[in-house]
N, C-alpha and C positions, 0 to 999 in steps of 0.2 A: 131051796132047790138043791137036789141032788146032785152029783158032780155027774152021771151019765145022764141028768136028765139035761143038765146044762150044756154037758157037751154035743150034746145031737144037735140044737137049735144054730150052734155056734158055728158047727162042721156042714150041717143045710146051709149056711147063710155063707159060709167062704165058697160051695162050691157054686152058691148061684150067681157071685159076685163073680169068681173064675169067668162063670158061663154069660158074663155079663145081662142077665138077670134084670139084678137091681139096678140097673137106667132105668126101669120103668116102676120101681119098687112106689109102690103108696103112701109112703112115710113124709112127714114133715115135721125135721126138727128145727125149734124154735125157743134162743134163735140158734142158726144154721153154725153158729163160730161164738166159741166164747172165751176172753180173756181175763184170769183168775190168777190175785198177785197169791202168791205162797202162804197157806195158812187160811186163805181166806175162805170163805160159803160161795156154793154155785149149786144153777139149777137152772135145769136145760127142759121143755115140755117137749113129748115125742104125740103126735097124733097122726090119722088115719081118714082117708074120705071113703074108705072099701066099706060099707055099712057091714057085710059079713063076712069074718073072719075068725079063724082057729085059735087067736088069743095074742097081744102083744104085751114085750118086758124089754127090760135094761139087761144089757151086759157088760159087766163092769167089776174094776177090783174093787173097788168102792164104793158102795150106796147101791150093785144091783137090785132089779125089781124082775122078782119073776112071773111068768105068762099067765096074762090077765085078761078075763074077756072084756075091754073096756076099747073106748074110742081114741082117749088120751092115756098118758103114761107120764108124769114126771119125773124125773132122776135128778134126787139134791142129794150133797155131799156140805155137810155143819164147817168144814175144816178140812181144803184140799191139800193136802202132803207130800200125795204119792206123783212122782216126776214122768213115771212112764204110763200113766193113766191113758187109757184109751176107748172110754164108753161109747156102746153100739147099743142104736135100739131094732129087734126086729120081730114082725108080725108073720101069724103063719095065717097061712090061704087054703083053702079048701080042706079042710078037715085038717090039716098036718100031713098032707100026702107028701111024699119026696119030691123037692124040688117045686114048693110048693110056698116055700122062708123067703122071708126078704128081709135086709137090714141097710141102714146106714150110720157111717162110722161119725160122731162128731166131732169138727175142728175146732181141737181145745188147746190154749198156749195157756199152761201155768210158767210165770216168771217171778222173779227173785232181781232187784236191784238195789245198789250198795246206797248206804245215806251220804255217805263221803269218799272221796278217792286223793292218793296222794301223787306227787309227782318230786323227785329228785334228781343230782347231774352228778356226771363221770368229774366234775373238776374235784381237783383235790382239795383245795375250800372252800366252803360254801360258798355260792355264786361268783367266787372268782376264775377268770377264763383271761390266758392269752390272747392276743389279737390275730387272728387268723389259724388259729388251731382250733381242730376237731370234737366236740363234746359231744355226748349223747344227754339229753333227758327224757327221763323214763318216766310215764302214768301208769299209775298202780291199779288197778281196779278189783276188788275181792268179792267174790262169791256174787258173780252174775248169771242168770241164766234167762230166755235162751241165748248165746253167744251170737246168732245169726242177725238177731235185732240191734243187735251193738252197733256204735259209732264213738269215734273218737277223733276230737276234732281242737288241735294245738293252737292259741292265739300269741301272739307277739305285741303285746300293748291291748288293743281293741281290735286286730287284725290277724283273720284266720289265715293259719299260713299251711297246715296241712291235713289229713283227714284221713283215719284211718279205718278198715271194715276189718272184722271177721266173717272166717267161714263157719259154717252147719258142722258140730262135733257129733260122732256117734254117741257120747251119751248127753242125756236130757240137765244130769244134774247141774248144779252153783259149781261156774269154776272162778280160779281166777286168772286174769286177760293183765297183761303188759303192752304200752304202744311207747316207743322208742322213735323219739326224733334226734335227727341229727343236727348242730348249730353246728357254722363257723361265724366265729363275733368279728365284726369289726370295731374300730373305734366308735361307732355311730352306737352302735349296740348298748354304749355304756349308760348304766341306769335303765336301761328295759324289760321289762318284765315280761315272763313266758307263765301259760298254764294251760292245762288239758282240761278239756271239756267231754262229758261221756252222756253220749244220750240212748237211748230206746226208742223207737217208733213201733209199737203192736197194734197198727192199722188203727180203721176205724171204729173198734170195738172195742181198743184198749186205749191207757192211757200214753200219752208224749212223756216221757222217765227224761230230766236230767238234772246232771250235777256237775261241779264246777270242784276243782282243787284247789288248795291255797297257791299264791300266785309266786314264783321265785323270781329274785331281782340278781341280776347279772352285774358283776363289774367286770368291765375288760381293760386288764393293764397291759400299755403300749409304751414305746421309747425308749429311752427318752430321743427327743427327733431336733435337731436345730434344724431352724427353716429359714437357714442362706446355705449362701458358700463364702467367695467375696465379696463385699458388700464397699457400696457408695452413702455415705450417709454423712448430712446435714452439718453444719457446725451447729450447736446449738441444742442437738436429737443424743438419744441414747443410745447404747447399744442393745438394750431389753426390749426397746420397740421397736427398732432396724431386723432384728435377730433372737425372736422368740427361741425358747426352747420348749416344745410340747412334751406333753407324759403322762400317763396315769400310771400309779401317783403321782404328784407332783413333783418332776425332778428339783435336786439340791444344785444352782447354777453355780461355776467359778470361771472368772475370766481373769486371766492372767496377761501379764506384758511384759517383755525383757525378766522374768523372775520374779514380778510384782504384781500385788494380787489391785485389781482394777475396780469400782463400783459401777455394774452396769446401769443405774439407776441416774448419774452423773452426768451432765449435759459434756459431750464434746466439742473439743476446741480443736483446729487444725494441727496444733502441738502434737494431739493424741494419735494421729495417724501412724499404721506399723501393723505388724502381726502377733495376732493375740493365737492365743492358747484357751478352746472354752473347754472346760471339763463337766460335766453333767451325771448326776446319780438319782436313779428312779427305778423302775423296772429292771433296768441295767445298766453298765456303766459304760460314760463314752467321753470321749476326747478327740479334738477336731481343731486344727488350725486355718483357722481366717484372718482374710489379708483384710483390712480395715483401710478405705481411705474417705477423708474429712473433706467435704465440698464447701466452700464458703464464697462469696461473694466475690470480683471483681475488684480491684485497687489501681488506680491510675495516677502516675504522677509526671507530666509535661511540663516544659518552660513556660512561659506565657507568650514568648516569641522568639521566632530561629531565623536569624541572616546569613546569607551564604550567596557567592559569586553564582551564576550562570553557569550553565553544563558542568557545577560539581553535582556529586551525590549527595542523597540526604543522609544527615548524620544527627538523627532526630534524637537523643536522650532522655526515653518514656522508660520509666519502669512499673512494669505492671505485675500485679501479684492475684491469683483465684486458683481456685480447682472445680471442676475442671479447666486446665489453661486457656484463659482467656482468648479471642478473639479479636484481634484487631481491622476498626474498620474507621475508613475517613472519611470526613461530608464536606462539599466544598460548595455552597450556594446550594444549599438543601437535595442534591445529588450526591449519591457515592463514586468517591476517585481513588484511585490506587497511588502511592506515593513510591512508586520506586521507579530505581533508575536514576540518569542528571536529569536535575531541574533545570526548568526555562523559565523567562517571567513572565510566562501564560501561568503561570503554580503559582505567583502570590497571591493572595487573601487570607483570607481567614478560615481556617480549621476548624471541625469539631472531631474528635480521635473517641472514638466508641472501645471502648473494651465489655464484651459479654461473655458470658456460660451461659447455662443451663439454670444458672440462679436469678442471675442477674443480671443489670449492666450498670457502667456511668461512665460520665465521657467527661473530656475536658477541651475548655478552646484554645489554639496555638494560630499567632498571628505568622506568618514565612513572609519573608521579605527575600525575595530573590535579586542580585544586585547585577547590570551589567552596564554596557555604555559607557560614556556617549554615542550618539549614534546620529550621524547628519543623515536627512533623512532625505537628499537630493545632491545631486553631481549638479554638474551647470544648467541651469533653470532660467525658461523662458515664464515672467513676470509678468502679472496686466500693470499697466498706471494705476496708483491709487491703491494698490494692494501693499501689504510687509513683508518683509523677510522670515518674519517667523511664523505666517499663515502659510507660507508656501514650502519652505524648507526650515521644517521645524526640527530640535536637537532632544533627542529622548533619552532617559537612562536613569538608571533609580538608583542611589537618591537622585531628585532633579538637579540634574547640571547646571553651570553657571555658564554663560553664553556671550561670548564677545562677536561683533559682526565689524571688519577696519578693511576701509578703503584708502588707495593711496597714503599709507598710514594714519589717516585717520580713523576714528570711533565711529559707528553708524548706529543709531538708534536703531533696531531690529522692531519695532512697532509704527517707528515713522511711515507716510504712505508715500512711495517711490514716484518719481517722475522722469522723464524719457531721460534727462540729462543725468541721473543716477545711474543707469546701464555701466556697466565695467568686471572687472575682477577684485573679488572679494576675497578677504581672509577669514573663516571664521574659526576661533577656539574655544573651545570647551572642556571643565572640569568637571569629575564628577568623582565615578567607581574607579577611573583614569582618565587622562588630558588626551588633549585631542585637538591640532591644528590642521585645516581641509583650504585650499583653493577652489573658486566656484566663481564659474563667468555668469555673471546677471545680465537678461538681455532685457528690456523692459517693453512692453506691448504696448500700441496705440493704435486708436485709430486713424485711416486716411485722411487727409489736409489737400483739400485739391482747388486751386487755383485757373482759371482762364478767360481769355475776352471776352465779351459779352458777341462780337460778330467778327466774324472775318470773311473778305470779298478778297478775291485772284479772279487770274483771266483762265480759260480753260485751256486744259491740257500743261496746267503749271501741277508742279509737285504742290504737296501740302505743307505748309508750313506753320504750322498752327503751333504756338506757343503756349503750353500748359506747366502749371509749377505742382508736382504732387510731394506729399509727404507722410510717412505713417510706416510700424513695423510689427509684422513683418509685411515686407515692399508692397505695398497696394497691388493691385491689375486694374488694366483701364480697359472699360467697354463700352463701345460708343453706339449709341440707338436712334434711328431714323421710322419714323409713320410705325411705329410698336416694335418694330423689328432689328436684332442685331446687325449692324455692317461692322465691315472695314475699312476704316480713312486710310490707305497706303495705294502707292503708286502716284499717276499724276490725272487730276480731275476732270473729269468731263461737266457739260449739263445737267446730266441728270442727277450729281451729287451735291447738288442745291438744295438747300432747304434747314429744316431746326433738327439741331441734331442733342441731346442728350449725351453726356458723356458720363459714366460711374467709373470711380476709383472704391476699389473692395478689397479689405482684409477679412483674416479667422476675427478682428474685432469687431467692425462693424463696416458701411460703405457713404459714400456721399456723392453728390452728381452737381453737375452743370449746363446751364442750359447754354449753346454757341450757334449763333446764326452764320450756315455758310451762303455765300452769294459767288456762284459762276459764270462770268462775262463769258457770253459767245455770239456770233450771228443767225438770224433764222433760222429755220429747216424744220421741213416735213415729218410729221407722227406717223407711225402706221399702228395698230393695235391687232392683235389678233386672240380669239376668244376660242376654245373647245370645251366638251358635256359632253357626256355621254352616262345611263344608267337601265341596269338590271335586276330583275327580281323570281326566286324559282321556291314552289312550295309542295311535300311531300307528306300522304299518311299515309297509317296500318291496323287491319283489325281482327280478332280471337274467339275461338267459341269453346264451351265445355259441358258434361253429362254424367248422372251416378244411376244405382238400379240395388236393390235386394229382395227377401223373400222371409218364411217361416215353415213348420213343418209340427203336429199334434201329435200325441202318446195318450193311452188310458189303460185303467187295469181293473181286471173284477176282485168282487171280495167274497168273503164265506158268512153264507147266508144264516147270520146266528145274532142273535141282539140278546147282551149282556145288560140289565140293569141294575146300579151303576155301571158305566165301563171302564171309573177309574175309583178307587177307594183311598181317602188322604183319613187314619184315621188314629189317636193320641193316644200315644203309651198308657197302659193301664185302664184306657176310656171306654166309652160306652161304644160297643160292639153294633156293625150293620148286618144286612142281608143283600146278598148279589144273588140275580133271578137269573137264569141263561131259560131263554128260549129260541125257535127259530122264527126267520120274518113272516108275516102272514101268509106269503103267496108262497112258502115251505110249509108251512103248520101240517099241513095233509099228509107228507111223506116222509115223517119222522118215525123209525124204527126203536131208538133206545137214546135216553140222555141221562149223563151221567157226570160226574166232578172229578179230578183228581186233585188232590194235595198230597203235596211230599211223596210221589208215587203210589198214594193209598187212593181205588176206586172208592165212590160214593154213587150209590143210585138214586139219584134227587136232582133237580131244577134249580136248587137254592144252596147257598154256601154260606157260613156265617164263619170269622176269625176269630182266633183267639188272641186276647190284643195283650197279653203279658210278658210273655215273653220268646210266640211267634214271630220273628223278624222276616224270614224269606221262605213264606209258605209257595207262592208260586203257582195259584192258584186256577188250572182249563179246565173251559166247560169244551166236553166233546157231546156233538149229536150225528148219528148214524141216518143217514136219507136214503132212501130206497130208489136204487139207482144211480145214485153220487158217493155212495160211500161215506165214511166219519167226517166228518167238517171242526176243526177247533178253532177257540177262538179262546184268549187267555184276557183274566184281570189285572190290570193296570192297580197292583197293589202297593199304599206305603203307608208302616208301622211307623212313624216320627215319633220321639223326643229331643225335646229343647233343652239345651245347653243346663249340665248342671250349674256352670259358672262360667264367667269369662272375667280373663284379667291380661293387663299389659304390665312389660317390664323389657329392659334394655337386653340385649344379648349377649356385648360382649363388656361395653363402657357401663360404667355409673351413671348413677344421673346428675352427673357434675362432667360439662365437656368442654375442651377447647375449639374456639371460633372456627370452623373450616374442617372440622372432620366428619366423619361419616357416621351419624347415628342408626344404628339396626335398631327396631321394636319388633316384639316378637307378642300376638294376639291371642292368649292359649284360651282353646273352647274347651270342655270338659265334659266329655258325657254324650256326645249330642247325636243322634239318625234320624235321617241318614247324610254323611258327609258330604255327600254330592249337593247335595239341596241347601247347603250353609252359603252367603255372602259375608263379606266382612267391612264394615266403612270404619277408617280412620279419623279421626277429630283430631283437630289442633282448638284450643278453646272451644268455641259452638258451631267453628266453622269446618265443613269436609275436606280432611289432608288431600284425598285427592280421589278422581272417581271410586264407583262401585270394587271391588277387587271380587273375584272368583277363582282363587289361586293364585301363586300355587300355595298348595299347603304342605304339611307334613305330619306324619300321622306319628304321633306319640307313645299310643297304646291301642289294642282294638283287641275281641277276641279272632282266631280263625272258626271261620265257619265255611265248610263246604271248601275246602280248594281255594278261598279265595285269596290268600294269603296279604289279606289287609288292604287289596286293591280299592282304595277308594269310588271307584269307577263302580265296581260289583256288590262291595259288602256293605252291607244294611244294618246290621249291630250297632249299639251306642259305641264310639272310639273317642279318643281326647286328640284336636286338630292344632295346630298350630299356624298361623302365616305370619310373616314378615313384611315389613318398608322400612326401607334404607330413605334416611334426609340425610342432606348436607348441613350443615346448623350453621347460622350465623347469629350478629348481637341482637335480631329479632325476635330469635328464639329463647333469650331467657325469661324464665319464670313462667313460659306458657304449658297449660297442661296439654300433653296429648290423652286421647282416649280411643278404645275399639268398641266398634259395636255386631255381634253376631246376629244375622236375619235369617232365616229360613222360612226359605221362597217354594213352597210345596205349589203353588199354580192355583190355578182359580177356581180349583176344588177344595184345597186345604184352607185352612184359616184364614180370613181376612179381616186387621190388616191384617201380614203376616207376623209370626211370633218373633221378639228379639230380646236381647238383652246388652247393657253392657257395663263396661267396665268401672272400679274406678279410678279416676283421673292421676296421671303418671304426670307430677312437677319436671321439669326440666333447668336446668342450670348450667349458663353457658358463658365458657372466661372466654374473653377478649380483649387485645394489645389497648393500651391508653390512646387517645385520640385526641390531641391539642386543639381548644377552641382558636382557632387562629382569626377570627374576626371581630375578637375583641383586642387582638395585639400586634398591630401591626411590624412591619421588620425595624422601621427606623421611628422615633419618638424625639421629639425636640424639648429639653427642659430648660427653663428660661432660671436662672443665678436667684436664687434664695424663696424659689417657689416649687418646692417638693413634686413628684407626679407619682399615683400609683398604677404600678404595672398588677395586671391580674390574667392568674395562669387560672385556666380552668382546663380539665382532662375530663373524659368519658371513658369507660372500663370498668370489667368487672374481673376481678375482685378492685374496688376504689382504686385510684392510682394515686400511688404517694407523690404528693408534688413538691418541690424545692429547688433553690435559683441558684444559680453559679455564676458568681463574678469574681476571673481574676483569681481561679483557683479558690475562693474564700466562698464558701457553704451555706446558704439561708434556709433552715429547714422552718416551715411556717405551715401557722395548720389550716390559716382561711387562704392560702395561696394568693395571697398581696400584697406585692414588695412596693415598699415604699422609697424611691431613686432622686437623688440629688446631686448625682457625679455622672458627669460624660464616662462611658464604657460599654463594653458588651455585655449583656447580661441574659445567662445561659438559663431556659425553664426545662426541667427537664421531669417528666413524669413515666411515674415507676412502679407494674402489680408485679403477679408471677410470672405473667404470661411473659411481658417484654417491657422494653423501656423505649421513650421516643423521645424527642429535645426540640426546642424550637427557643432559637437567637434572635435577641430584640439590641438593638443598638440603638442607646442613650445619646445622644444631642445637645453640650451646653451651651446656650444662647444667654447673650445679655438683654435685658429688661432697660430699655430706655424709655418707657412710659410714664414711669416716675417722675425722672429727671424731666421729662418735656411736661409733665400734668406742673413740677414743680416753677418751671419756667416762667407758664402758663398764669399760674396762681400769681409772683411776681409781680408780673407786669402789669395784669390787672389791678394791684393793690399801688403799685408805682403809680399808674395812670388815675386811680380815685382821687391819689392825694393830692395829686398835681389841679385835677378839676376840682375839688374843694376848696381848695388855697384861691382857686383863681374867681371861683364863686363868689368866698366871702370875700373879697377886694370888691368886685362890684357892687354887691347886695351894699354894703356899705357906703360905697361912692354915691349910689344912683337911688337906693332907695330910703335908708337911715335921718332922722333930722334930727336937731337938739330942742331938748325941750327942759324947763323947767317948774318945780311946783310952789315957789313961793307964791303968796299970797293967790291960794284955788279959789278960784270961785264957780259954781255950781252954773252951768247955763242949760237949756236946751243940747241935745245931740245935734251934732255938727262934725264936721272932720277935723274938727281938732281934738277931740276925747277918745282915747284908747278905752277899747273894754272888750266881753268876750259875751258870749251870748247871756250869762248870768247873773255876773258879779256889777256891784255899783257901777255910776258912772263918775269918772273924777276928771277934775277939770284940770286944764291943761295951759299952760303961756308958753307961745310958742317963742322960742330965743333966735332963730336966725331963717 
């Protein structure tokens, strides 16, 4: 084709497209869009439904086709090259009259992508980088085209961390593209690898392009860092484990002391305490002074016993040596006492004197003897008969005093039992802590002795003269009793003081009576009696009444006449997708104008809605319908996208899982991945049992993305986020060795899955120290061992970590590994058991008793064997007298049996002459 003939068709076809035209152009190219790697063959078919038309062709720098009466047209190119190609196919209409052309332009991406790309870094050695400085790496990419298709996308391990695009270049050609990320390393960073990844996407008709760079490995050198400052550290521990020095490289460590170079590698002793000098050389150079100090255990060393007067002070001579400095603490009858101040002798006994730190402890026993007295323990003292001197006014004082009791200068036995004629004044003296001579009136108690007539007769109106003999102290009282009743025998008697009268003599000891007939002589005379009664009775009640009343009151509301089927959707990440129908209720159906959906603000003119379940979270889905007469009515779906937990795991939050008895253990429940958070429960386990009810918060949200404003409100956002909750225990020695576990449920309602989905954890060991605990019923406080019969004492402890146990007596040490002392001496003998957590003691006191079971079993045996010999002896004296004859065997002669022949059930019988 000509070049004016080509340009007419060219110049018809831009001004019909101007004239927009070709929208309705008859052309159909096929297919419509094509994507050709550089170099390569294409071929695009142009055809026509117009049956008649003026002839169609290709225009094109490459492989045109000029105007052909034909229905199809194809335009191929062996090997496309050219980058600004741009082939049109168009057909003329009606003869070729003006404006009579129509064309279409075809969408053709020729691209070029690279086989390899590289990537390199601003450090000045290969992959070497300070720690928290600035680098760029840079992805090379050469000779890509189009640029608009590019992606560039930077990973860190397996982990894309950034993503870069270009834009649309005015020209079509291979360029080449740089994408520059920027790191700051940290020490984490070191040994991680970075690379650039470059892709292409040319839609559906082309292919997915990528490629991947060689991968660069990072090192980031840090420190050198020492990780104290001043430090407490062990006797027995190093300095290299106390007091790391971090570095990449690895710093060259020196510790220095007084001018001397130190191995930190060397266990320390208390000796080594002081201030060192560490020097350190790695990355860079450092030097740093720390104060070092050496903790080691407790040392106690007490008398085994302290005497001292009454209300002095204690002047106790303990030396004790630890670091941290010890503590001193005293135990007196398994209670803690404070020993300061004077003592009194409420302070003797026996001591245990505790010295602890933070390491340890160990105690020792000290007996105190507090000395004071004598002490008479009564001024002049009223006695019963029959009691001592020493039950009643006894002489105390430590040591025990020696106690003389001299009456009229004589000696008194002080145990003797007193009688009334003993009563007087006493000397008593006593020696002891100091002497001691006291005066003391003894009064001696008895009781009443009352003596009198059996009758006494007078004439009336005589005095009474009744002669009674009483005796008893303190002084009896006499009280005299007539027909039950007390009287008075005083004054001078009449008639009516006739009769049997009772008379009691009574002391504080006891009392005694007598029976005295009185008899009063008088003449005749007239009784008169006179009698009076009189009684009343009055009786009163009261009574109460009481009443209650309430009520109620109804509410109702309408709804919009719209029925959604479902009208809740529970439906699984990535799963098989439903359909929600909105229509209106029956007795609406008639007066519906238009029904429509919205999601995400986008109309939809349909009845039905179906989601997209991959990674639509908060579509948000109303059906609105228009009634005629009532206007729009909406009604929304109860929509939820779930996924279950990518994982769940428990771990401690702040402690180890190594704790001591009584603190407060936090666990922390981490979900991972899971929507929506609202709908998660979490149950706790200890073993197979629930720590404790259901838990629904609170939580904490870890990670989430923002969607929508919501800024991670748990309450609102639907996205997968990673959740965390917590419980706090108290831990005691129950809790060791038991696992806890969590488990995550999601409780979607009794639309979603049933049962519900969960998962959990697994099982988190727990390890819990606790102080030693003395079995104290198998060792009682006081033990009796009887003279040459051993007794084993057995200390048994509970604690963890084991508790070392071993026995103190007497300052002398028994360290034993099955904790069983075996005691043969009266003493105290101290168990005292030892972990890290603490130490505890418990005092048994030894008892020696003599064994007199021997000596009486041996008595025994004696006498017995005394008494056999004697009734032996005395047997054969008779057996001999009374039963014995003589006999002899001259000239035997054989006869019949008779009682004169000895024999035995077996043997012959031999004959016998009897001699007397």
């Amino acid at each position: 084709m000509s070049g004016a003939t080509s340009f007419f068709p060219f110049f018809v076809g831009f001004i019909l497209t101007a004239t927009g035209v070709q929208a309705t152009c008859p052309i159909e190219l096929s297919p419509p869009r094509v994507v050709v790697r550089y170099g390569d063959p294409v071929s695009v078919n142009c055809s026509t439904s117009v049956p008649q038309h003026g002839g169609m062709g290709w225009e094109a720098k490459i492989g045109g086709r000029p105007l052909e009466m034909v229905n199809h047209l194809t335009w191929t190119v062996g090997k496309l090259t050219e980058w600004t190609i741009s082939p049109k196919c168009f057909i003329n209409l009606q003869n070729m009259q003006v404006g009579s052309q129509c064309l279409k332009k075809l969408n053709i991406v020729l691209y070029t992508f690279p086989e390899n790309i590289s990537i390199n870094s601003s450090s000045d050695s290969d992959g070497v980088m300070r720690e928290n400085e600035q680098y760029n790496l840079t992805c090379h990419i050469h000779q890509v085209a189009p640029v608009e298709y590019l992606n560039v996308t930077w990973y860190k391990g397996d982990r894309p961390v950034n993503k870069s695009t270009f834009n649309k270049t005015l020209t079509k050609n291979p360029v080449d593209k740089l994408s520059v990320y920027t790191v700051t390393p940290t020490r984490r960073d070191n040994g991680v690898t970075f690379r650039c990844e470059a892709t292409m996407d040319l839609g559906p008709e082309g292919p997915q392009l990528n490629v991947s760079s060689q991968e660069i490995n990072i090192t980031v050198h840090y420190g050198p860092e020492v990780k104290c400052s001043d430090i407490n550290i062990l006797e027995g521990e190093t300095l290299e484990s106390k007091c790391p020095v971090e570095g990449n490289p690895t710093p060259s460590v020196r510790w220095m002391k007084d001018g001397e170079l130190m191995d930190p590698s060397r266990p320390l002793t208390r000796e080594n305490a002081g201030r060192y000098v560490l020097e350190a050389q790695g990355a860079s150079n450092l030097s740093k002074n720390i104060q070092v100090l050496v903790m080691y255990e407790p040392e106690l060393m007490c008398p085994e016993s302290y005497t001292t007067m009454e209300h002095s002070p204690l002047n106790l001579n303990c030396t004790v040596k630890g670091y941290p400095e010890p503590e001193l603490t005293s135990y007196k009858d398994g209670g803690e006492v404070e020993l300061i101040g004077n003592l009194t002798r409420s302070d003797t006994g026996l001591y245990v004197i505790k010295a602890s730190n933070n390491r340890s402890s160990v105690n020792v026993t000290v007996q105190i003897n507090v000395m004071y007295g004598p002490e008479v323990k009564c001024s002049d003292i009223n006695i019963l008969e029959g009691e001592t001197l020493e039950s009643k006014c006894p002489v105390e004082g430590n040591p025990t005093p020696s106690v003389r009791w001299m009456k009229d200068g004589k000696l008194m036995g002080p145990s003797r039992p007193l009688t009334r004629e003993n009563a007087g004044r006493y000397v008593v003296e006593a020696q002891g802590a100091s002497n001691l001579s006291k005066n003391i009136q003894v009064l001696v108690m008895y009781g009443p002795e009352l003596m009198c007539p059996k009758s006494y007769t007078t004439m009336e109106h005589s005095p009474l003269n009744l002669n009674c003999t009483v005796k008893g102290y303190p002084e009896p009282e006499l009280t005299s009793y007539k027909d039950g009743g007390e009287v008075e025998l005083i004054g001078n008697l009449t008639r009516s003081d006739t009769g049997l009268y009772v008379i009691i003599a009574s002391n504080n000891r006891s009392s005694v009576n007598v029976t005295v007939q009185i008899n009063v002589m008088y003449p005749p005379s007239p009784i008169v009696e006179l009698e009076d009664s009189a009684v009343e009775n009055v009786v009163l009640t009261v009574e109460l009444l009481l009443s209650l009343s309430n009520g109620t009151d109804p509410n109702a509301k309408p709804e919009c006449p719209i029925e959604i089927t479902p009208h809740r959707m529970v439906i699984p990440y990535r799963g098989p997708t439903q359909t929600a129908v909105c229509k209106p209720t029956s007795a609406s159906a008639g007066n519906v104008n238009e029904t429509y959906w919205e999601v995400h603000g986008i109309k939809f003119n349909k009845d039905n809605w179906s989601p997209e379940t991959r990674e639509d979270w908060d579509p948000r889905p109303v059906c609105t319908i228009t009634f005629r007469g009532l206007g729009p009515c909406q009604k929304a779906v109860n929509f939820t996208l779930y996924k279950t937990p990518g994982s769940v795991s428990i771990r401690p939050v702040h402690n180890g899982t190594s704790v001591v008895e009584g603190s407060e253990l936090q666990l922390q429940c981490d979900v991972i991945s899971a929507a929506p958070a609202r709908s998660l429960t979490v149950r706790w386990y200890q073993g197979n049992e629930t720590l404790q009810p259901l838990i629904r918060g609170p939580m904490r949200v870890a990670s989430c993305l923002f969607e929508n404003g919501t800024k991670c409100d748990i309450s609102v956002v639907r996205s997968p986020v990673d959740v965390s909750y917590t419980i706090n225990i108290t831990l005691d020695r129950k809790h060791n060795g038991v696992e806890f576990r969590c488990e995550a449920q999601m409780d979607l309602g009794p639309e979603g899955p049933q049962p519900p989905p969960s998962m959990r954890s697994e099982p988190l060991n727990i390890t819990v120290h606790y102080k030693p605990a003395i079995n104290t019923t198998k060792l009682p406080k006081k033990i009796p061992v009887f003279r040459g019969y051993p007794e084993e004492l057995v200390c048994e402890a509970d604690g963890h970590p084991r508790p070392n146990i071993k026995w103190i007596s007497t300052n002398k040490v028994h360290r034993l590994t099955n904790a069983t002392l075996t005691v043969s001496e009266a003493g105290l003998y101290n168990c005292t058991a030892t972990n890290e957590i603490e130490s505890t003691f418990y005092v048994v006191e030894v008892i020696l008793k003599e064994d007199y079971l021997p000596l009486i079993a041996g008595f025994v045996a004696v006498t017995v064997v005394a008494i056999s010999i004697v009734f032996l002896f005395i047997y054969s004296i008779y057996y001999k007298n009374t039963r014995m004859r003589r006999y002899s065997l001259k000239n035997p002669r054989l006869s019949t049996h008779n009682g004169n022949v000895a024999h035995n059930g077996w043997d012959m019988q031999f004959p016998m002459t009897k001699l007397s």
